[in-house]
N, C-alpha and C positions, 0 to 999 in steps of 0.2 A: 577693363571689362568690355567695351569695346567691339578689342579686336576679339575677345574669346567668345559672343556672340556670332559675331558676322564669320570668323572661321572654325570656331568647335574648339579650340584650343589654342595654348598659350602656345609659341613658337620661342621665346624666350626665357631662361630661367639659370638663375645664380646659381654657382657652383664653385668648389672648394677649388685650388690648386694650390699643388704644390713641386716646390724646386729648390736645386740648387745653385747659388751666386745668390747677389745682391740682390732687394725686392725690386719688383718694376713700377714705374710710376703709374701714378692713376690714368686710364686713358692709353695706357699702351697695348695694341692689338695682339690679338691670339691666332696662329695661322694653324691647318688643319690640311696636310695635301694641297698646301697654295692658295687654300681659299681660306679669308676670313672669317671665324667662328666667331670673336662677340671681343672683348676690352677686359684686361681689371680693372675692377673698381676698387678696391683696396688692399693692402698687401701689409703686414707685420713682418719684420726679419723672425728665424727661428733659426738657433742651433748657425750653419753653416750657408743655411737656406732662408727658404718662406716659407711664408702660408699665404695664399691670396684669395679672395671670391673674385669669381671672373663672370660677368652676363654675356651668354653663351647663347646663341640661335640651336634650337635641337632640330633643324632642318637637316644639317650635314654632319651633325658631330658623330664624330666615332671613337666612343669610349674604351674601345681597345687598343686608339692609335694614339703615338702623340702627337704634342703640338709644337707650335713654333713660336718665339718673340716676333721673328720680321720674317717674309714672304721667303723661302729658301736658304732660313738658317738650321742649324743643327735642330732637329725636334730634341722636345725636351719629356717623359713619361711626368706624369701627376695629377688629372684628374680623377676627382672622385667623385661618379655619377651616382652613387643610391644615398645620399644625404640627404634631408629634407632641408629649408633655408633654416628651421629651427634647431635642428642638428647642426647648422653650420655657423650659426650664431652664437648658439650654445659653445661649440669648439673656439673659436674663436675668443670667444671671452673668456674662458676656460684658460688660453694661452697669454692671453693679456695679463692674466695672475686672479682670476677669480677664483673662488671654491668653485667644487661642479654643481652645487645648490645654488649660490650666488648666479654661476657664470647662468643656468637654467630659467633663473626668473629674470636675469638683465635680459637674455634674449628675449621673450615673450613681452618684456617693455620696450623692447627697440622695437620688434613686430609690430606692434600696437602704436608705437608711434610716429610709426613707418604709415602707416595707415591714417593718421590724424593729418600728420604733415601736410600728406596727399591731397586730402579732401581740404583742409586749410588753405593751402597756398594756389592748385591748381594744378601741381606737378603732379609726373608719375610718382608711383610708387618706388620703384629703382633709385629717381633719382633724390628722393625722400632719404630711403636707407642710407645711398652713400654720403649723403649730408651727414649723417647720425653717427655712420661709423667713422667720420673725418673726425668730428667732437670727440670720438669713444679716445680713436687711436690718438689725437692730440690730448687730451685727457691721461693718458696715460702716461703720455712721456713731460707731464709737467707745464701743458700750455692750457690756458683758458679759450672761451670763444672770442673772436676778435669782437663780438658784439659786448660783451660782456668786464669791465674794468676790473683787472683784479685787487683785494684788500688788501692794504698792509697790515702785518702785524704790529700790536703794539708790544 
């Protein structure tokens, strides 16, 4: 909130991609014309490919070009600029195997919770979400939080 006082707007903002090969780890940089555009923050395999949100600087992006993994590799086409974060949370959970009802109210509770975390902990926002969607994606492929001990059955 912050920075969107002291400059009029956010300069930062999540965004969908997608590719093909294996997903990229969290923390791995997005190149644009040699210059760095922003990180994914998390990535689902799909089909042959992914799906990843990447936090993206809207200073330089150019959503008619593509991008790169590393500084002068092959660009790669997949972003999708007219998404909102709730559209893209929505998709996402949608892809994890929700209903599109389901997948529509899990995102409005990650939003929200996205938002609690923030103002709880002290952290950004951003880095709120990618906590959430680490639970979402380890949740789905069968792991608890490490905070958290799992039951056994009897």
């Amino acid at each position: 909130m912050a920075r969107l006082r002291a400059m009029g707007q956010v300069r930062r903002r999540i965004f969908r991609v997608r590719a093909a090969g294996p997903a990229p780890a969290r923390g791995t940089p997005l190149f644009q014309g040699g210059r760095q555009l922003g990180e994914v923050r998390s990535a689902v395999a799909e089909g042959d490919g992914f799906v990843a949100l990447a936090l993206l600087t809207t200073l330089n992006l150019d959503a008619t070009r593509a991008f790169a993994w590393h500084r002068g590799s092959r660009a790669h086409r997949g972003i999708r600029r007219r998404m909102t974060e709730e559209e893209q949370l929505t998709e996402l959970c949608r892809r994890l195997g929700a209903s599109p009802e389901q997948a529509r109210v899990m995102a409005a509770q990650l939003s929200k919770r996205a938002d609690q975390l923030a103002r709880e902990r002290g952290i950004t926002r951003e880095s709120a979400m990618a906590q959430l969607l680490q639970v979402v994606v380890k949740g789905r492929s069968g792991e608890g939080p490490e905070s958290t001990p799992r039951r056994e059955s009897n």
